[in-house]
N, C-alpha and C positions, 0 to 999 in steps of 0.2 A: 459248356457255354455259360453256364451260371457263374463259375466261379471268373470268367473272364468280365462278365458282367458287374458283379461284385467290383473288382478291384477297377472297373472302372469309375464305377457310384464315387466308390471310396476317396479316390484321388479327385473327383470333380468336388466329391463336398470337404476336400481340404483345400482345393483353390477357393470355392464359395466364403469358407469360414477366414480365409485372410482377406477375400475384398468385402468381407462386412465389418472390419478391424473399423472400431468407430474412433473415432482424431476428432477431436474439440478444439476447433481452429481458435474458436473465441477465447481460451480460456490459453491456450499459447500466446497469443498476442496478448493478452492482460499480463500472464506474465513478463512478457516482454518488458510493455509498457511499465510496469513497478517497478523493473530493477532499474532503467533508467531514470525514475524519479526517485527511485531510494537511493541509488547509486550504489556503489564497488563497497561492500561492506569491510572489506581489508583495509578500507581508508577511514574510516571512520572512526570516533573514537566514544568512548562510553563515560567519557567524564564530562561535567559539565561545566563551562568555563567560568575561572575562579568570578570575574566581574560579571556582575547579569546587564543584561539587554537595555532594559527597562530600569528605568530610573526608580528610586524607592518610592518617590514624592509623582510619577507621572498618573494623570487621570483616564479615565475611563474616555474621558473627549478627547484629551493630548493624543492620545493611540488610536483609537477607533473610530471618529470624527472628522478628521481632517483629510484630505491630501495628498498631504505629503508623504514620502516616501520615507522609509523606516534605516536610517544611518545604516543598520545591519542588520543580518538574518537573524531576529527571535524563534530562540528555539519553543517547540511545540510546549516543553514541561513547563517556559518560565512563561508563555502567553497563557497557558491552562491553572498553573496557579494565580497569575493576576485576575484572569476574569473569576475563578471560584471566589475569590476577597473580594473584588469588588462586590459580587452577586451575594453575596452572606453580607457583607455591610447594607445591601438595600433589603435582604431580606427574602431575595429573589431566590436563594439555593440554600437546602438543609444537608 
C-alpha cells in the first residue's frame, strides 16, 4: 500500500511542478512590443547614410524648438552627436 501511495505523491507532484511553471506575461509582450519598434533586423542596414540628416550650419532652435516636422527620419547616432557639440559648445557636457 505504501509503495502504491508513493507513486501516487510522485506523479501528483509532477503535475503540481508543471502548473507552478512561472510565464512572464509582461516581459513577452515587451518583447513583442521592441521588435515592432525595432523592426525585422534582416532589413536593416549597419551603415550610415553617406548625406547626414542634419544640416552642418542647423541650430539647437532650427531642431529642437520649433514645430515643424523633421523632412526625414534622424538617425539616433547623428541626433546624439549633434546634441554632445552642441552641449560641449555651452559647456553643458564633459
Amino acid at each position: 500500500m505504501e509503495a502504491s501511495c508513493d507513486s501516487a505523491n510522485s506523479s501528483n507532484d509532477k503535475e503540481e511542478s508543471t502548473e507552478n511553471i512561472f510565464v512572464n506575461h509582461a516581459e513577452i509582450a515587451w518583447q513583442e512590443m521592441r521588435k515592432k519598434w525595432v523592426g525585422d533586423p534582416s532589413k536593416r542596414t549597419s551603415e550610415m547614410p553617406v548625406e547626414p540628416v542634419i544640416s552642418f550650419n542647423a541650430t539647437y532652435e532650427d531642431l529642437l524648438l520649433s514645430n515643424t516636422t523633421f523632412h526625414k527620419p534622424i538617425p539616433l547616432a547623428e541626433m546624439v552627436d549633434f546634441l554632445a557639440d552642441y552641449w560641449q559648445g555651452d559647456g553643458l557636457f564633459d
